[in-house]
C-alpha positions as CSV (number, residue, x, y, z in Angstrom):
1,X,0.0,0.0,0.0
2,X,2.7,2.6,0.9
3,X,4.4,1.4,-2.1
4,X,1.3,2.2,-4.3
5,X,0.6,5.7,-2.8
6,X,4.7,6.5,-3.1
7,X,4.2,5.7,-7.0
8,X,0.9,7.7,-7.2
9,X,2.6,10.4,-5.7
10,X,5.0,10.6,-8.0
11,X,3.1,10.6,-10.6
12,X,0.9,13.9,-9.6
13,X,4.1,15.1,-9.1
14,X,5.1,14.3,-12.6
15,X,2.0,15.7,-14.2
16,X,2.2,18.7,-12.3
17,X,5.6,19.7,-14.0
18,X,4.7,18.8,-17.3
19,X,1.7,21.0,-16.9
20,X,3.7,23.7,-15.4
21,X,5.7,23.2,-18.1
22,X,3.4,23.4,-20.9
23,X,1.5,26.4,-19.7
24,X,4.5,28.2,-19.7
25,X,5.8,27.1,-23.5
26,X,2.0,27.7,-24.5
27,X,2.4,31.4,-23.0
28,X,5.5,32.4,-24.4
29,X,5.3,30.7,-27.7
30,X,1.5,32.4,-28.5
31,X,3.4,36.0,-28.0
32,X,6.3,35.0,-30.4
33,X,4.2,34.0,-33.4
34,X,2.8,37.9,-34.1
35,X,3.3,40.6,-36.3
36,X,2.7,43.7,-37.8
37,X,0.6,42.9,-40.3
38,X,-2.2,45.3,-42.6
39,X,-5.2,45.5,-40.9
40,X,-7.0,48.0,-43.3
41,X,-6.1,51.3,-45.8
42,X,-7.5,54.1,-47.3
43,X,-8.3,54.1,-49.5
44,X,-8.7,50.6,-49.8
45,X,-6.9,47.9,-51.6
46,X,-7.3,48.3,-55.2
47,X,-9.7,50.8,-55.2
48,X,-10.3,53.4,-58.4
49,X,-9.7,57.0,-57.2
50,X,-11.1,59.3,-59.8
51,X,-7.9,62.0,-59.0
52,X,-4.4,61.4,-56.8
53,X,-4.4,61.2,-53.4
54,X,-2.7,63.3,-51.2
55,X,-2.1,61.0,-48.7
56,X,-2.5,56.9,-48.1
57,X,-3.6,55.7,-44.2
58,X,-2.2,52.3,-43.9
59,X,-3.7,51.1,-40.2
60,X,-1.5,47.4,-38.9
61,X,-2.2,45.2,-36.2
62,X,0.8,46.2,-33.8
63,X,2.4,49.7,-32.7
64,X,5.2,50.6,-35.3
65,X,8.9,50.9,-34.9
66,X,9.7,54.0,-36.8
67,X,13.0,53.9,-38.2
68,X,12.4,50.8,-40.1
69,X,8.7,50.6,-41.0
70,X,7.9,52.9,-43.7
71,X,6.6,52.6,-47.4
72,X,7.4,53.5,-51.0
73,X,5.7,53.9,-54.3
74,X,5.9,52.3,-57.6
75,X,3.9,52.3,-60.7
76,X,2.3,49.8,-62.8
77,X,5.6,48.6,-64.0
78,X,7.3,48.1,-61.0
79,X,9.6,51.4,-61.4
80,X,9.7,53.2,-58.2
81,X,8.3,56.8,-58.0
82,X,10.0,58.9,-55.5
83,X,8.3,61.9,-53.3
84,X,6.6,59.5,-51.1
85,X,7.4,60.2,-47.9
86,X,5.9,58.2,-44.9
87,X,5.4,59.1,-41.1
88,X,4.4,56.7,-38.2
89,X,0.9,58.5,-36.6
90,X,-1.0,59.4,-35.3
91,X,-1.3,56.4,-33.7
92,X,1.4,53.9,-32.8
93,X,0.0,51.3,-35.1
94,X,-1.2,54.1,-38.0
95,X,1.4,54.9,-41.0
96,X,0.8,57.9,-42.7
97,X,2.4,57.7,-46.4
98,X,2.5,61.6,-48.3
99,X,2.0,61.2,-51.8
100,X,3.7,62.7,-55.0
101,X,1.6,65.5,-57.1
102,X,1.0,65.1,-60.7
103,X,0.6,61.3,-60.6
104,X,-1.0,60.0,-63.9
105,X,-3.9,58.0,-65.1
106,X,-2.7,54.2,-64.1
107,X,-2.7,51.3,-61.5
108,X,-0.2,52.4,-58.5
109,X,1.3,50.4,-55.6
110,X,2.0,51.0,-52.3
111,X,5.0,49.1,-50.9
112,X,4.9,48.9,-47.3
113,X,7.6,47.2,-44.7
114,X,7.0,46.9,-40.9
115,X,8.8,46.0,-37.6
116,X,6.9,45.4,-34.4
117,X,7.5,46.9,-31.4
118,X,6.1,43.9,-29.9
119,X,7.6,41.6,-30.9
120,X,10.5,42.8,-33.0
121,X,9.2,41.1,-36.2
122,X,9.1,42.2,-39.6
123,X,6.7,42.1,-42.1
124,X,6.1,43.2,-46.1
125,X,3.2,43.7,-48.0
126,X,1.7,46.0,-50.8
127,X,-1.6,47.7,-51.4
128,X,-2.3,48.0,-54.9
129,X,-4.8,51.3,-56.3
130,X,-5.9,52.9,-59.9
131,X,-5.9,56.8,-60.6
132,X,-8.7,57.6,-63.1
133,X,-11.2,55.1,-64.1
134,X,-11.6,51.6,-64.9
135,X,-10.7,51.8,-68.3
136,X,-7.2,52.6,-66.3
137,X,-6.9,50.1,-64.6
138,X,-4.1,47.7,-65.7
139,X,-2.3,44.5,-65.0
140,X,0.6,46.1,-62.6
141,X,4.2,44.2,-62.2
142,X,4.0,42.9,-58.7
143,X,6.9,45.0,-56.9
144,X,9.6,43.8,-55.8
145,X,9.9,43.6,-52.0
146,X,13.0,45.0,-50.4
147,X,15.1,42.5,-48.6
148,X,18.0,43.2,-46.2
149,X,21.1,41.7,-47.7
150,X,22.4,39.2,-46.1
151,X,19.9,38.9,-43.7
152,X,19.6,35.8,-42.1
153,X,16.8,33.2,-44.0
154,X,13.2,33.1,-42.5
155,X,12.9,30.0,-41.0
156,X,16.3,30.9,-38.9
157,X,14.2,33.2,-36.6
158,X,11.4,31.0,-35.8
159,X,14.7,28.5,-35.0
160,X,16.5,30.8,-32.8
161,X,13.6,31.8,-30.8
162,X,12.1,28.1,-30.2
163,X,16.0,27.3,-29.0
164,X,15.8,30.1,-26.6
165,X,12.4,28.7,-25.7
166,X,13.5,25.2,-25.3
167,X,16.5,26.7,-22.9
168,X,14.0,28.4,-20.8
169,X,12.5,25.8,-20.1
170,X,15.4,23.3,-19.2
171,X,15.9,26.3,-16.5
172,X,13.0,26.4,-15.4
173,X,12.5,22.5,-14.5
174,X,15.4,22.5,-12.6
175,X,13.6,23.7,-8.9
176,X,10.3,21.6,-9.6
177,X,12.1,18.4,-10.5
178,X,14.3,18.4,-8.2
179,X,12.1,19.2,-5.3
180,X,8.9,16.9,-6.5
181,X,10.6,14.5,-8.3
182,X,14.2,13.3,-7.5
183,X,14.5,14.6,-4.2
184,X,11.4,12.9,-3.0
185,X,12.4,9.4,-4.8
186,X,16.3,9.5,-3.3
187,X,15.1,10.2,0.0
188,X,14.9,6.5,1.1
189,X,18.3,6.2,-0.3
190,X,19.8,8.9,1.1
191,X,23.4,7.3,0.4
192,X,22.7,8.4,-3.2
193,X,22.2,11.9,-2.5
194,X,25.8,13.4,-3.0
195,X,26.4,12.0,-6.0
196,X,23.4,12.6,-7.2
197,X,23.1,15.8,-6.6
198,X,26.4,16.7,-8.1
199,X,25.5,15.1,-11.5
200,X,21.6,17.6,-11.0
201,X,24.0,20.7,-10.5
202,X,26.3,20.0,-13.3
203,X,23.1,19.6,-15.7
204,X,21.6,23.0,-13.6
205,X,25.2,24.5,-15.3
206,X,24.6,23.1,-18.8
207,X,21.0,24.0,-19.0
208,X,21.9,27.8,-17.9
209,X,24.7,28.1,-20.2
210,X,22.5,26.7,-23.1
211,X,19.9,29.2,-22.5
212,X,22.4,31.8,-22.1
213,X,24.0,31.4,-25.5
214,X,20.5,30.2,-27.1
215,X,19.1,34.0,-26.3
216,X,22.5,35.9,-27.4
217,X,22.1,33.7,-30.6
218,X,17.9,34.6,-30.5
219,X,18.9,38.0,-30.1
220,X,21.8,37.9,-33.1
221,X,19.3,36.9,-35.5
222,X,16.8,39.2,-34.2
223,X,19.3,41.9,-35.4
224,X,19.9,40.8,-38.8
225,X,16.6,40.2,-39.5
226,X,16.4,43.9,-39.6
227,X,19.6,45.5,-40.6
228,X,21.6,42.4,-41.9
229,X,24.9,41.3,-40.8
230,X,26.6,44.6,-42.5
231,X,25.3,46.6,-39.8
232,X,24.6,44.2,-36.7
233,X,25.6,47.0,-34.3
234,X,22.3,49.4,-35.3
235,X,20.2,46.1,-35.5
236,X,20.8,45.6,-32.1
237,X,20.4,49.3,-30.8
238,X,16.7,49.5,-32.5
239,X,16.0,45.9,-31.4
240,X,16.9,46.4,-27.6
241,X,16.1,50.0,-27.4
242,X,13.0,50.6,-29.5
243,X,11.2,47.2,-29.4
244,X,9.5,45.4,-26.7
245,X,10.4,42.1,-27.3
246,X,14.3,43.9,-26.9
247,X,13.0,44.9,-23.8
248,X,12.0,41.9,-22.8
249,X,15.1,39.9,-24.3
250,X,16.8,42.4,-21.2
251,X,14.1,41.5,-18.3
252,X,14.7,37.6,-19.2
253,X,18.5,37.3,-19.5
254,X,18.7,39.4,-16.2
255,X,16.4,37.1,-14.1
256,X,18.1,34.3,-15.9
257,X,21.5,35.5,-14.3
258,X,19.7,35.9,-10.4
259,X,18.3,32.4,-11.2
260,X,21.0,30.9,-12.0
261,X,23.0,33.0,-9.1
262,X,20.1,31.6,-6.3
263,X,19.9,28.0,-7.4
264,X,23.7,27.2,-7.9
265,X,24.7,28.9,-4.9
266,X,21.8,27.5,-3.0
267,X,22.6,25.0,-0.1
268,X,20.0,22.4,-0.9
269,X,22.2,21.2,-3.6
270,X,24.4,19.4,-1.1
């Protein structure tokens, strides 16, 4: 019977850190899959404006970062047209674009490019109008949408963030296993614990380190993503000082450092 209730007891306490566990991956991971994206414009996407407007409202789902998110003009053969000059506002998730006078009879584009300050990503799009009527409306060249050069692929951010992720959360087991699960199971052979704990503190070391180097290398690609590797320096000035997920890149490796300072110099390892 006491043999039963010792292996039931484990086994809440097993379930309790794998739900732990998953409530906090499910947390983090929902915040790092958003973006800037269009939410509406005016006027509206391919819309027929019977004269030039003076000005385009482009409205996005997340507050802008200003000296990356802006947007350019090109005309229905993919040639840019300069004059356009954008601004980020009224609002923090409003980009006001300034248009060129004189433009002529013909289908238009409006290139746009975004970064979050949420969560530092960026995004691309375009929203495609006709001056005149719709006997002007034409077939435009889809623009081509600038890319950092150099810049790091796409599916090497999702990467670096899940890595940083997956080190988190090697951290974080560390005080509920240990207190729930293998101190609890060692007890009745306490001639184990020494050893034992030694080889729990040198995996306590790895798992910090990992996570440590996961978020530099998070934060590295965060930075090229948005200036390339050319100018890494300003990629990580704008993404740690204008962006919230810099922000929070700051708050995580700091408690990361008191965590790791508490648990490894913490008496209940021996």
């Amino acid at each position: 019977m006491m043999r039963r209730a010792s292996t039931r007891m484990g086994v809440c306490r097993a379930l309790f850190v794998i739900v732990w566990m998953a409530t906090l991956l499910g947390m983090t991971a929902a915040q790092a899959e958003a973006h800037a994206f269009l939410e509406s414009s005016d006027p509206a996407a391919s819309a027929v404006l019977p004269t030039s407007p003076q000005t385009v409202i482009l409205r996005f789902t997340e507050p802008l970062e200003t000296s990356y998110s802006r947007a350019e003009l090109f005309d229905q053969a993919g040639a840019e047209i300069p004059g356009a000059v954008s601004t980020i506002g009224p609002e923090p998730r409003t980009m006001t674009v300034s248009m060129p006078s004189g433009l002529a009879n013909g289908t238009y584009s409006l290139v746009w490019r975004t970064l979050s300050t949420v969560d530092g990503h960026t995004a691309q799009g375009y929203v495609p109008f006709t001056i005149g009527t719709q006997a002007d409306v034409r077939v435009a060249t889809t623009p081509v949408q600038e890319t950092t050069a150099g810049a790091a692929p796409e599916w090497l951010l999702p990467v670096a963030r899940w890595l940083a992720l997956l080190g988190l959360a090697a951290v974080a087991a560390i005080w509920p296993v240990w207190l729930f699960v293998v101190r609890p199971a060692i007890s009745p052979a306490w001639q184990l614990g020494p050893k034992l704990t030694r080889r729990v503190r040198g995996y306590a070391i790895g798992a910090f380190a990992f996570s440590l180097l996961a978020n530099v290398v998070a934060l590295v690609v965060q930075a090229m993503a948005i200036s390339g590797p050319g100018d890494l320096l300003n990629g990580l000035t704008t993404t740690l000082g204008q962006t919230r997920y810099g922000t929070w890149w700051l708050v995580r490796v700091g408690v990361l450092l008191v965590y790791a300072a508490v648990l490894l110099g913490a008496a209940w390892w021996w």
